[in-house]
N, C-alpha and C positions, 0 to 999 in steps of 0.2 A: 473761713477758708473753704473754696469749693472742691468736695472730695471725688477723685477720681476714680476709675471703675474699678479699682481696686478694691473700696468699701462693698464691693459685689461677691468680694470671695466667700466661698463654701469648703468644708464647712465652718460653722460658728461655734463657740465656746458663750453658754451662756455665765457672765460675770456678778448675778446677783442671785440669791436663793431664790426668789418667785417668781417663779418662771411665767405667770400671767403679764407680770408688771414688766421681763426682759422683752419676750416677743413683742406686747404695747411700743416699748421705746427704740426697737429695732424697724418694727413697720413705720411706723410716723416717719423714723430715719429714711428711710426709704421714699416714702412718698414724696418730701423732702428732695431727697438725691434726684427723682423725677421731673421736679419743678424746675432745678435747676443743673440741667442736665445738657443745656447746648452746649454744644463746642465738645463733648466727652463719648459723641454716638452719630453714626452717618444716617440719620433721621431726629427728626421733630417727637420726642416722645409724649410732649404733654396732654396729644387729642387724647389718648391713652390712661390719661389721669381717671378718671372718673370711672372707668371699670376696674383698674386696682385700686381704688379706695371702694369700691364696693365690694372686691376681694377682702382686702384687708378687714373691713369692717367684720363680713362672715367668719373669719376665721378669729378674730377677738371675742365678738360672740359666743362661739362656738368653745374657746377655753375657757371662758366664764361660766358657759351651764356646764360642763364639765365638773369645775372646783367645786361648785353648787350641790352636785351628786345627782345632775340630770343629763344620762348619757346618752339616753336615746336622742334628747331632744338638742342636746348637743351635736351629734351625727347628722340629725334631721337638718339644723343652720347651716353647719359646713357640705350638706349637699345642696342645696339653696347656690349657696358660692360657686363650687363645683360647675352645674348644672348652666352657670350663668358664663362660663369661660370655655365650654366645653370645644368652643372649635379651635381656643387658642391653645388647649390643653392635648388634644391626639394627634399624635404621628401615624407614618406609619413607614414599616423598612418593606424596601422593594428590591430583593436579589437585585447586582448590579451587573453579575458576573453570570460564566454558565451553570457556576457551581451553586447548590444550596449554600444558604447564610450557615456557616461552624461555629457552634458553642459549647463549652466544654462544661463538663460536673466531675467532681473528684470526691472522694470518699476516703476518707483514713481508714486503715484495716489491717496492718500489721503482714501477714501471709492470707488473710483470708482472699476467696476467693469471690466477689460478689455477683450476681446475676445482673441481666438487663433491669429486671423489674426493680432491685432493688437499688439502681441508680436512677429511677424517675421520682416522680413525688412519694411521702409517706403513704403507704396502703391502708384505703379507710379503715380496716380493721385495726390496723396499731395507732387511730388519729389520736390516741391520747399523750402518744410522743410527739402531736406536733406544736413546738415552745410556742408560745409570745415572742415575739420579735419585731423588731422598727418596723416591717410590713409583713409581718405576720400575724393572724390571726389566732389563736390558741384553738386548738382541733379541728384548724379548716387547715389541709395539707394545702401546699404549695410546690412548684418545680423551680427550686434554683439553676441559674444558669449564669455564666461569666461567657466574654466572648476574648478571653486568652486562659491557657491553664497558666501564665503568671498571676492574675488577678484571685482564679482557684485557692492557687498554693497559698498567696497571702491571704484569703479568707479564711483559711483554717489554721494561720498562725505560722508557716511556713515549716510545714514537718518535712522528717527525710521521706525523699522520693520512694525507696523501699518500704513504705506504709502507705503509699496510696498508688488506690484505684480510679482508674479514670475512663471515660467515654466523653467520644463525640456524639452531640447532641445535632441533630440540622434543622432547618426551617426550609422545609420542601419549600419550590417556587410559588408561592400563594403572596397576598397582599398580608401584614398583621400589624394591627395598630396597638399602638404602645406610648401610654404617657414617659415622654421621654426628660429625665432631669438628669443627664449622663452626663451632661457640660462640665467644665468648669468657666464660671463665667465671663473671666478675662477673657481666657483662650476662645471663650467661642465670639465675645466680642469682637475680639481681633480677627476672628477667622471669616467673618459675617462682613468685617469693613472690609478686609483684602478682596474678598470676593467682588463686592459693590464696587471697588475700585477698578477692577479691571474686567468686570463685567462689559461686552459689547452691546449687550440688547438690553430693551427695556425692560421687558418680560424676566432675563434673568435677575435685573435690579431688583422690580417688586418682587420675586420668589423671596432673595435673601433680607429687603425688608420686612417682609409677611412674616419669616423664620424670627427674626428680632425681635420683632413686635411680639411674638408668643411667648418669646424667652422672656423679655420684660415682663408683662401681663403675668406669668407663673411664676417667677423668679417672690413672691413672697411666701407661695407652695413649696417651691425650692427649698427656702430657707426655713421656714417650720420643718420638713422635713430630714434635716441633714445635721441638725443641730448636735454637734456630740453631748452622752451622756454628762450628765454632772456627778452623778452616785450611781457608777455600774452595777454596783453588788444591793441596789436597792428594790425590793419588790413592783413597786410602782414605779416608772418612766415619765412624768410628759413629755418629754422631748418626742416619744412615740404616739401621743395622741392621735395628731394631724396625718402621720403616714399611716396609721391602722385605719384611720377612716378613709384613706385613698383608697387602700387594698378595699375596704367596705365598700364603699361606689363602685370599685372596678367589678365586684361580684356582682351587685345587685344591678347593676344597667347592663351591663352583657355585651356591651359597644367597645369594649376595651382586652385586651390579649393580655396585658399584664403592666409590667411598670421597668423602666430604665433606668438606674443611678448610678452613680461614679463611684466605686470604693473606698472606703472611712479610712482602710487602710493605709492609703495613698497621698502622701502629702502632694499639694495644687505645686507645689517647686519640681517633681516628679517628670522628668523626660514630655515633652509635648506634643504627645499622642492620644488621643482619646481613646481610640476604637478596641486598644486593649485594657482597659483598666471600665469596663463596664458591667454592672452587673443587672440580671433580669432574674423577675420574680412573676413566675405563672402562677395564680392561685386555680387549682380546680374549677370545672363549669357545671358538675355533677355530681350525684352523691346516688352508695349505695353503701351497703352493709358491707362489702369488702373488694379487695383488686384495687385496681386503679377509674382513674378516670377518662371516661370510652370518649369521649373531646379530647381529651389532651394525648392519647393514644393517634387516633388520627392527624394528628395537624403535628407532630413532631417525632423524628425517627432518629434511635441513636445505633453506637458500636457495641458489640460485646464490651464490657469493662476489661481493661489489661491493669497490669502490676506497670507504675509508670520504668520503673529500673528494667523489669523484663522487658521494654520496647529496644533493649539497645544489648542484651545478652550476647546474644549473636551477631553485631553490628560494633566492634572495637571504636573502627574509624568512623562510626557513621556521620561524624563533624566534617568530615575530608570529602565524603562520598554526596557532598549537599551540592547540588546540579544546579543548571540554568531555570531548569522546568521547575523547580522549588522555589526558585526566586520570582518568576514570574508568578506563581500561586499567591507567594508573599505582595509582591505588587500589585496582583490585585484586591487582596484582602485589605491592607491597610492602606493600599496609595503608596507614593515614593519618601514621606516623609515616615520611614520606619519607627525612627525613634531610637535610643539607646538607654538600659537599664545597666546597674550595677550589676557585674559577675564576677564578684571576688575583688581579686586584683586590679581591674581594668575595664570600662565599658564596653561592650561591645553591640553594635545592633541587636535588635530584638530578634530576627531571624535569626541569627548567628549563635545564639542562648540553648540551652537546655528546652528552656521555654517552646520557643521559636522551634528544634527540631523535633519535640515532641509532637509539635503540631502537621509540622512538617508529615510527620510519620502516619499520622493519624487520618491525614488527608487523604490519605492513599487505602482508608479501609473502609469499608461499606456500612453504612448503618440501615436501617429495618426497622419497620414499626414492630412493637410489644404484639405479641398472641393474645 
């Protein structure tokens, strides 16, 4: 039976203990799905075969010297792979708008009060606080960043609002390239043929085939990447292998700003909006004995942190008092397909949310590079 692009969702549950032998029979599936893949995509994918089977190959590889207990040389294979995709594998975002790109960090803290420095990355001096994590490094800080404080809140498990602190984060007007896996893969399928469908020019055709073609080609990056855990509470992960060695390339080549993914926490059934349930991961571009890092200092400026409850103290109605000029902000941040998320009793647009006028609120306050 030929499987439709639904076998493309993220992410994956792996179903058998060894995890060598699941990824093996997930990729083959794949390649697979590739061959026989007309009639399911508004292009030809199979000229495309033979650079994801040389993907796929490197990153089979690459968990084999692994299990082996050879990690460098592990690292060494899957950058090989890497190295061999790299132009199908970088974006880059280009403010669309007049305003800088907004992204939000949140911090739990009960009453505390936290400084700017202490909402950007861990400060080299405490890097022994910074975890292992799906793309993280253990003692190389990193700058998280979400591009809604909904996405925030459910990263840190959805605490009450009176425990967190928060800042806008922006991406002054600069170019920044970013391996992007923020999709989900139906929705961008579908989003990629509607485009090609009513695209006028030819130029705009091959742009949104150019985009597909990349999705395909990384979509088995994707999928090592995204893999939920099988033993949370267990010291060792593979399921992290393959993203700690992205984060690894994105350090050591310097060609890359960070990395894009769609939140674990977010079920693919989830309101069908991308632009808010994303999340980004800067890892530092330099290293000293303490502070922060003088790269990541320059290239992104945020808000004082507020108490997110204190944004609305003084503001009873501020749901009533939500303007034209707000919506338009919303319009062009997200487009007009807003989206709607659960709020209690009833959905209501994302604008419309706590969410949504947090941000609202936020828009309107200046952010500043770090001293």
């Amino acid at each position: 039976m030929t499987m439709g692009t639904d076998y493309l969702d993220l992410p994956q549950e792996r179903c058998v203990n060894h995890f060598p032998d699941f990824l093996f029979s997930k990729l083959l599936n794949y390649l697979k799905w590739i061959e026989n893949s007309d009639g399911l995509l508004p292009l030809d994918a199979k000229p495309l075969l033979p650079i994801i089977e040389r993907l796929t190959r490197f990153i089979n590889e690459s968990i084999e010297a692994y299990y082996c207990g050879s990690q460098i040389e592990s690292y060494k294979i899957l950058e090989k792979g890497l190295n061999g995709i790299k132009n199908y594998l970088i974006s880059e975002i280009r403010p669309q708008y007049d305003t800088s790109e907004a992204f939000y960090r949140i911090r739990q803290g009960n009453t505390n009060t936290y400084s700017k420095e202490q909402m950007f990355h861990v400060p080299f001096d405490l890097r022994e606080y910074s975890n292992q994590g799906r793309y993280s490094l253990a003692g190389n800080p990193c700058l998280y960043i979400a591009d809604s404080v909904y996405t925030c809140w459910l990263e840190l498990n959805k605490p009450s609002i009176e425990q967190c602190q928060i800042s806008k984060i922006e991406l002054p007007k600069n170019n920044y390239k970013f391996i992007d896996f923020s999709w989900y893969p139906r929705r961008f399928i579908k989003y990629v043929a509607a485009n090609i469908a009513t695209s006028q020019s030819t130029s705009d055709i091959a742009y949104y085939h150019k985009r597909l073609e990349s999705f395909l080609v990384t979509w088995p990056l994707q999928f090592t990447s995204s893999i939920r855990t099988k033993y949370s509470d267990a010291p060792f992960k593979p399921e992290y292998i393959i993203p700690q060695f992205i984060m690894q390339w994105i350090k050591d080549h310097n060609e890359v700003d960070g990395i894009k993914y769609f939140s674990s926490k977010l079920s693919s059934m989830e309101p069908e909006i991308n632009s808010t349930y994303t999340n980004i991961a800067i890892p530092v571009k330099s290293s000293k004995k303490d502070g922060h890092c003088e790269i990541l200092k320059e290239k992104y400026i945020l808000t004082e942190p507020i108490n997110m409850k204190l944004l609305f103290n003084n503001e009873p109605n501020f749901e009533r008092s939500y303007t034209p000029k707000d919506a338009m902000y919303w319009l062009n941040k997200h487009g007009t397909a807003i989206g709607k998320i659960d709020n209690g009793m009833a959905q209501k647009s994302y604008s419309e949310t706590l969410y949504g006028l947090i941000e609202t609120k936020l828009s309107k306050m200046e952010a500043s590079k770090l001293l």
